[in-house]
Each structure stands twice: as C-alpha cells, then as structure tokens.
C-alpha positions as CSV (number, residue, x, y, z in Angstrom):
1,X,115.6,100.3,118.6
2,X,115.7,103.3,116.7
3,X,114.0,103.2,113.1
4,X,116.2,103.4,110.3
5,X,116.3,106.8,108.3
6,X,114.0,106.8,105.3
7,X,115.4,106.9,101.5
8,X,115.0,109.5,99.5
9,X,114.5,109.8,95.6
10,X,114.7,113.4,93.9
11,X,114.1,115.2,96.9
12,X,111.5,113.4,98.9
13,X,111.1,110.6,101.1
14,X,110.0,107.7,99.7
15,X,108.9,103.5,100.8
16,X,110.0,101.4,98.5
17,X,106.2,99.2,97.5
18,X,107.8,96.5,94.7
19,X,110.3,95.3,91.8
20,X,109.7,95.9,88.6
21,X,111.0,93.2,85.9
22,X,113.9,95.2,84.8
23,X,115.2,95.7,87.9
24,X,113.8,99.2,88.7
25,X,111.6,100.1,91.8
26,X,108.4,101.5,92.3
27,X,108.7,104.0,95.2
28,X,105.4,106.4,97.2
29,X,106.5,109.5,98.1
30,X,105.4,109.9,102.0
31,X,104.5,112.8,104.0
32,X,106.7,114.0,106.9
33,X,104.1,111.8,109.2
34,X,105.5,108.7,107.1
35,X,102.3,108.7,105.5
36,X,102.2,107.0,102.0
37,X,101.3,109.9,99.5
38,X,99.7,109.5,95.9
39,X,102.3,110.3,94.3
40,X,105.0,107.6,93.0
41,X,108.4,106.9,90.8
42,X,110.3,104.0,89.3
43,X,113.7,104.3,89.9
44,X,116.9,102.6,89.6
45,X,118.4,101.3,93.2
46,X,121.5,103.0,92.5
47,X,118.9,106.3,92.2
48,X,117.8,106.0,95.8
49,X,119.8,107.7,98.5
50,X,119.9,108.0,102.4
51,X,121.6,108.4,105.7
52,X,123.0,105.4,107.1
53,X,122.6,103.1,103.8
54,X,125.2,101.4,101.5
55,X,124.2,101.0,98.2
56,X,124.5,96.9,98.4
57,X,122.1,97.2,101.0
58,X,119.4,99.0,99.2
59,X,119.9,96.6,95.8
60,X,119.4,93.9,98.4
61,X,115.9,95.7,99.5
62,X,114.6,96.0,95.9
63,X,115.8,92.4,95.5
64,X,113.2,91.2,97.8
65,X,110.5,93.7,96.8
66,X,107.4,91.6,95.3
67,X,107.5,91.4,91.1
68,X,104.7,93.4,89.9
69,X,103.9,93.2,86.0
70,X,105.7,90.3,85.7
71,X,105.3,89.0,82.1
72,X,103.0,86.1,81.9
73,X,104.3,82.4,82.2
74,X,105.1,81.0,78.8
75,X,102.0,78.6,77.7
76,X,103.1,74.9,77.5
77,X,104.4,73.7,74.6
78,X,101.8,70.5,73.3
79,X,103.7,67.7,71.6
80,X,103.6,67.2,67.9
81,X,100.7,65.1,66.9
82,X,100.7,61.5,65.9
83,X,100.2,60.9,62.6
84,X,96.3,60.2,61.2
85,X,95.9,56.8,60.6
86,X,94.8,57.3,57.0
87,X,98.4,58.4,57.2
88,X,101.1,55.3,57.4
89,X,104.3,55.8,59.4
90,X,106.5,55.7,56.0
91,X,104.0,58.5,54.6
92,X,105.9,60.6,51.8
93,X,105.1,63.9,50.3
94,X,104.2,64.2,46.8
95,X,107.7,66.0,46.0
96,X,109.7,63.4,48.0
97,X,110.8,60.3,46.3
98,X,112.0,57.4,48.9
99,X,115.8,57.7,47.9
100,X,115.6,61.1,49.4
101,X,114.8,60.1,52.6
C-alpha cells in the first residue's frame, strides 16, 4: 500500500504533532527524507493543503491529534461550611430584624 501524500502548510511539507485548545494545529516542517525539522507552525485545518485530501478528512486528523496546553481542570468546588456552633441555626445579623427573614 502506497503512503498517502504529505500535507503541506505555506510551502512546505509538514506532520501534523497535536491540537491546540482552539482548534488550531501544531505542524513540523519535514525534510524531503520525511525527516521532522525544527522548524514548526499552528495552523488552522482549513490552512493545510495536499494531493489526494478532502478538507473533512484533515479536520478529522486534527480532531484526533493529542490536546497540548490544555487549560488546567477547574479545582473542586468545597461546600459551604456549617455554621460554628457558638453560632445557632436561627443566627441573625446585627442589621437583620426577624420579620425580615
């Protein structure tokens, strides 16, 4: 089976390496070998072209790409405290009278 041709992104080939959390993809530039090269760009999927690919296909490829710099998980929210017990259930501020509540 034959490889499929490579994408390319402003010129050059590149190897799509992961997702980025808006949607964009971080792309190496490769040598004519297929080499990974130092060099790399973030790019839309609808950026990317090549010979042979739709551009569902390639939105489907960055889909799967693994996240990198994914914002950090949100802590856990901890539950209000009970009250103190020097505090009573019925405890009322100094401004609140008990007709407001």
């Amino acid at each position: 089976m034959t490889e499929r041709p490579r994408l390319t992104f402003a010129g050059g080939d590149v190897e799509l390496v992961a997702r980025l959390p808006d949607g964009r993809a971080l792309a190496a530039y490769v040598d004519r070998d297929g080499k990974r090269t130092p060099f790399t760009a973030t790019a839309w999927p609808h950026e990317f072209r090549g010979i042979g690919w739709h551009l569902a296909e390639i939105k489907r490829l960055v889909t799967g790409l693994p996240l990198q710099g994914a914002p950090p998980i949100a802590p856990t929210l901890t539950p209000h405290p009970e009250p103190r017990a020097s505090q009573p259930r019925g405890f009322l501020h100094a401004h609140h009278t008990a007709a407001e509540d």
